[in-house]
C-alpha positions in Angstrom: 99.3 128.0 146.1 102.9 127.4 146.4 103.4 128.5 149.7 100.9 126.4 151.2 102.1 123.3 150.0 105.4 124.2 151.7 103.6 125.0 154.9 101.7 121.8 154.7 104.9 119.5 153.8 106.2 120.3 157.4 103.6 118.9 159.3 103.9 115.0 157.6 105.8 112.5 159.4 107.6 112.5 162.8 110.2 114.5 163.4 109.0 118.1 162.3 110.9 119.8 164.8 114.2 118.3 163.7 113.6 119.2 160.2 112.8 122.9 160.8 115.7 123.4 163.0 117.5 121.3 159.8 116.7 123.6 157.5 116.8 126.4 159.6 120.7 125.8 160.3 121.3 124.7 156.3 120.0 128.1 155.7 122.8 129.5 157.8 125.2 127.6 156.4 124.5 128.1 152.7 123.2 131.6 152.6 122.7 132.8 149.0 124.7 130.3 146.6 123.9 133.0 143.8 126.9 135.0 145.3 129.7 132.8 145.2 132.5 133.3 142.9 133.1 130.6 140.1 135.8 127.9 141.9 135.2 125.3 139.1 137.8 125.5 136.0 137.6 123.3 132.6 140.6 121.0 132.4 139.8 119.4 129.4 137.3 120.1 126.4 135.9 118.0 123.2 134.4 119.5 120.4 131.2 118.2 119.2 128.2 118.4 116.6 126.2 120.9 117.6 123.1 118.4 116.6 124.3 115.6 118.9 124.6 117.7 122.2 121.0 117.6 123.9 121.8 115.1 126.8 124.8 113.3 128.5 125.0 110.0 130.4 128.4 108.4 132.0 128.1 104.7 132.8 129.5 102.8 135.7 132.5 101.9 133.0 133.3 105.9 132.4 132.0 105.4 128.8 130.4 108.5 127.7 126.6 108.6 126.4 125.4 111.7 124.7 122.4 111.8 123.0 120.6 114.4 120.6 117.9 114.1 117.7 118.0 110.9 116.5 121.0 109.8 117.8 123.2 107.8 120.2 126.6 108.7 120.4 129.1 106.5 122.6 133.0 108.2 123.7 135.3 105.3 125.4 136.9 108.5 126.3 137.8 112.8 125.6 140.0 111.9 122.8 138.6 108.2 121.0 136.2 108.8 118.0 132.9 108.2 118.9 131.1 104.9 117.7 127.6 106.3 116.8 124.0 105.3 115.9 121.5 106.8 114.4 117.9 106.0 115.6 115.2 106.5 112.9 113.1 108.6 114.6 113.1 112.8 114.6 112.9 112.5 118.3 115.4 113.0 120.9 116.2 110.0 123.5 114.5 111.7 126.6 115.9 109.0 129.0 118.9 107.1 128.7 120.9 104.3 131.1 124.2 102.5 129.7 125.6 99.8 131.7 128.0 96.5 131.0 126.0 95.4 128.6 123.4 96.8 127.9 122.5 100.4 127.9 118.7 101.5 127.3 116.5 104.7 126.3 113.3 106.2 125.7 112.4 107.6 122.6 108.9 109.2 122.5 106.6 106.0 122.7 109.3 103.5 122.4 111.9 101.8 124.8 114.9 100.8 123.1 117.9 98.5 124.3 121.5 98.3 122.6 123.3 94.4 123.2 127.1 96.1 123.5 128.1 92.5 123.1 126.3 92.3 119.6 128.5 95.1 118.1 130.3 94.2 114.4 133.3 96.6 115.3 134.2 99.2 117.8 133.7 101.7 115.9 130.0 101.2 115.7 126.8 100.5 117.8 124.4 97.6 117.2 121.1 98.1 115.7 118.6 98.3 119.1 115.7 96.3 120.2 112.7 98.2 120.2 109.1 97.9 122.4 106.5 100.4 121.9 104.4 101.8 124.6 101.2 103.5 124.7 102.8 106.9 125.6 106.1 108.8 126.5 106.7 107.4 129.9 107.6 110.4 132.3 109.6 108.4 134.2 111.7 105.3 133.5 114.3 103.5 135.9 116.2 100.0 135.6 116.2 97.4 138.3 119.9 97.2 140.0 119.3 93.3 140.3 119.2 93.1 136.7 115.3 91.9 136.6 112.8 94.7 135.2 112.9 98.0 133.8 110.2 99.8 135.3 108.3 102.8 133.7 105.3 105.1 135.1 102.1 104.8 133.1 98.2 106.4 133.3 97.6 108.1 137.1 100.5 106.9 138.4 100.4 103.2 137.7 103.6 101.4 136.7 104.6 99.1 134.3 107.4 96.3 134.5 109.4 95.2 131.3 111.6 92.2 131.2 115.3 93.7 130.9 116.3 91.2 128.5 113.1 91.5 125.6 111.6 94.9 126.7 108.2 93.2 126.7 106.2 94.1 129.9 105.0 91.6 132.2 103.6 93.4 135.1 102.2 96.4 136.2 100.7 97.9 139.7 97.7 99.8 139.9 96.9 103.6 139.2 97.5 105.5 142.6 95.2 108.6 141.0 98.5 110.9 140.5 101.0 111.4 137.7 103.9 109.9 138.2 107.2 112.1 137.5 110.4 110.5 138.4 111.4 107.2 139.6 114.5 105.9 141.5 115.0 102.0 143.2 117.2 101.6 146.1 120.3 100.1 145.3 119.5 96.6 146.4 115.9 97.0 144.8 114.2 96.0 147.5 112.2 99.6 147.5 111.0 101.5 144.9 110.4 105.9 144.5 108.2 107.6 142.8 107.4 111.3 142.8 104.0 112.0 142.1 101.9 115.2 141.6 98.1 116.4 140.3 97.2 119.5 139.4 95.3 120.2 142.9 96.5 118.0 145.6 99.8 117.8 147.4 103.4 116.3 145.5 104.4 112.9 146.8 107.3 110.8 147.3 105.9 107.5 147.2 107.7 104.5 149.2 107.3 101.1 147.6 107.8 97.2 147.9 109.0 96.0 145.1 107.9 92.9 145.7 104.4 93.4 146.2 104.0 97.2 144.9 102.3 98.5 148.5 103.2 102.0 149.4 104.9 101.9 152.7 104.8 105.4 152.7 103.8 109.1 151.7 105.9 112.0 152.2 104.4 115.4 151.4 106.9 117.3 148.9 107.1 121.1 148.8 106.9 120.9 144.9 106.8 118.1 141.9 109.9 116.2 142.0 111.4 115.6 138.2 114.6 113.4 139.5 114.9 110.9 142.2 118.4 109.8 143.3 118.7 106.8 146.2 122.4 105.8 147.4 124.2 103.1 149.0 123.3 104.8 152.6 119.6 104.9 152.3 119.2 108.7 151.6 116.8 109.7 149.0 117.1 113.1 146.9 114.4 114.7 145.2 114.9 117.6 142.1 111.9 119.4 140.9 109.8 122.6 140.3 107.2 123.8 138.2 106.5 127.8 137.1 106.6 128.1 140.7 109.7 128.0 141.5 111.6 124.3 142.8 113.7 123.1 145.2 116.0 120.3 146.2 115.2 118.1 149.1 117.2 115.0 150.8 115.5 112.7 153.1 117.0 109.9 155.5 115.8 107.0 157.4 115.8 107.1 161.6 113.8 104.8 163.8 112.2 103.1 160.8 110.9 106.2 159.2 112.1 108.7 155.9 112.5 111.9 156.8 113.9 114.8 155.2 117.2 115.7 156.4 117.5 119.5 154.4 115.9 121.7 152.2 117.1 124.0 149.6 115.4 126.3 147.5 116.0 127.0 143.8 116.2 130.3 144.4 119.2 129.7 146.7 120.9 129.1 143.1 119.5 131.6 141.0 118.6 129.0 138.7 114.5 128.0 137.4 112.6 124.9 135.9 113.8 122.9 134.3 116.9 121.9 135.6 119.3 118.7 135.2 121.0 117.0 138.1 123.6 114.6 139.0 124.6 112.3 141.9 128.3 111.7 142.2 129.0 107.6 142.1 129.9 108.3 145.8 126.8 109.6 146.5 128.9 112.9 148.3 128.3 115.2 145.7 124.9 116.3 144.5 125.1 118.6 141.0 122.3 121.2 140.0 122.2 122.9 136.4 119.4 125.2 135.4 119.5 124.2 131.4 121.0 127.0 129.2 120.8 129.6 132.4 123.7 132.2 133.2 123.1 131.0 136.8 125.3 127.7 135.6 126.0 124.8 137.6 126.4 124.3 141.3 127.6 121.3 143.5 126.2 120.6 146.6 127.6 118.8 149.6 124.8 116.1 150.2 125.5 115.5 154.0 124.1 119.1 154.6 123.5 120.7 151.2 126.5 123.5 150.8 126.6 124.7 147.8 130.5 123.8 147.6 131.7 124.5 144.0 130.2 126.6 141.2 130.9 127.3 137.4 128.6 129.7 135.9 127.7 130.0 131.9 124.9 128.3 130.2 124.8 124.5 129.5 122.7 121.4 128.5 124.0 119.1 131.2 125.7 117.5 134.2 127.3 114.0 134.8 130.3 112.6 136.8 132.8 110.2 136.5 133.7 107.1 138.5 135.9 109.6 139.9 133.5 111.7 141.1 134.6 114.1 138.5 132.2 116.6 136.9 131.5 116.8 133.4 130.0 119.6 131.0 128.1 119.5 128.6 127.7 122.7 126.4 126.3 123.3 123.2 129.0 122.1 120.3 131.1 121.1 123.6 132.0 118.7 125.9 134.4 120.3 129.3 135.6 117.8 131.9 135.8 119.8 135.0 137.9 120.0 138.1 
């Protein structure tokens, strides 16, 4: 089954031919990232509480986000003592986004929002807003315009919330797919959403925000988990299933989004689930297979190289506004170079 959805991705779209000789010469260049020795080194490590390292955020001010079982924790940096809360809830935030402001999660059925401005001291976190929703959303992204947080719902519809109450006010209709990772382009004027069912062909869905119309299908060679879009137009898609995965980057020319290279997961050595990373420049694309020896690789996202590696076992990836990568390990946190 797998193979023929990667035969079939090949024929959709123009362009064909220029992505098969794409890959074809991406292959050559990367050969088998599984073999290349360890070039990564830790410059820098913070212990932590085993209980609060699950996931790891780093927002556009280099504040640090981890998050674990019912628990926020905030680091202004590796050596400040964190300002913490704890969320009453046995779950783990499954999706987090900090920004100036205002930094929001996902926790099982509920959305949450934490007013940075609202804080007593700075030593501790506000209590958040919460909005419950009918289900864990399987994907959740926040408008760069600072409008709507937008969530994936029943078949593949979507839901809008209002970024300053969490309440939703919108929604576009079911598409007859699941949706499983969402990204908006950084002006928001477009909107991505993987999308997969159990017997027909993953998707990359191209939207208008405005009106919700897809502009257009891509076929994807398997379910995409994590969307990335950047400055330059280029889109990135991360997922797998039992299968196997892969990572994919796609580009407009003449109007059109096309996929620009192709890389296998087995490349890396590394299997579902993964975490991955985009660099704030957008020049640096970071794969992790969760707690695998395989460890963490960095890929070149003009051509995907696999360009640095560290191997070991770890949680998650994130950078810096230096494009700097940072660990996270289990009762660990290793700033990299």
């Amino acid at each position: 089954m797998a193979s023929n959805r990667r035969q079939a991705s090949t024929q959709v779209g123009p362009g064909p031919v220029r992505w098969l000789a794409a890959l074809l010469v991406s292959g050559l260049l990367v050969g088998c990232s599984r073999d290349i020795a360890d070039t990564l080194t830790v410059r820098q490590r913070l212990p932590l509480p085993d209980s609060m390292s699950t996931r790891l955020d780093i927002d556009e001010h280099n504040r640090i986000w981890l998050s674990g079982p019912g628990q926020i924790v905030r680091l202004d940096s590796m050596i400040a003592a964190p300002a913490r809360l704890r969320l009453r809830t046995p779950a783990a935030p499954t999706w987090l986004s900090g920004g100036e402001e205002h930094v929001y999660f996902q926790v099982a059925s509920t959305l949450g929002m934490l007013d940075l401005g609202a804080a007593s001291d700075s030593t501790s976190l506000p209590q958040p807003l919460l909005q419950p929703i009918e289900w864990p959303a399987e994907a959740v992204a926040v408008d760069p315009r600072g409008r709507f947080l937008y969530r994936t719902a029943e078949a593949g519809s979507l839901v809008a919330h209002d970024l300053d109450s969490l309440i939703p006010r919108w929604g576009w209709a079911a598409v007859g797919a699941e949706g499983t990772a969402l990204s908006l382009s950084p002006g928001g004027d477009y909107l991505f959403e993987a999308t997969t069912t159990v017997e027909e062909q993953p998707e990359l869905l191209v939207r208008d925000v405005q009106t919700g119309r897809i502009l257009r299908r891509i076929e994807l060679s398997d379910p995409a988990r994590t969307l990335f879009s950047t400055r330059d137009g280029s889109v990135y898609a991360v997922g797998g299933s039992r299968d196997g995965g892969s990572v994919a980057a796609f580009g407009w020319r003449d109007g059109e989004l096309e996929r620009q290279w192709q890389r296998s997961f087995g490349d890396f050595d590394v299997e579902s689930p993964v975490r991955a990373a985009l660099s704030p420049s957008g020049r640096l694309l970071a794969i992790l297979g969760i707690e695998q020896e395989s460890g963490l690789y960095l890929l070149d996202t003009g051509d995907g190289r696999t360009i640095e590696r560290l191997r070991g076992p770890a949680l998650d990836i994130g950078f810096d506004r230096a494009d700097r990568p940072f660990l996270l390990v289990r009762g660990e946190l290793r700033r990299l170079e």
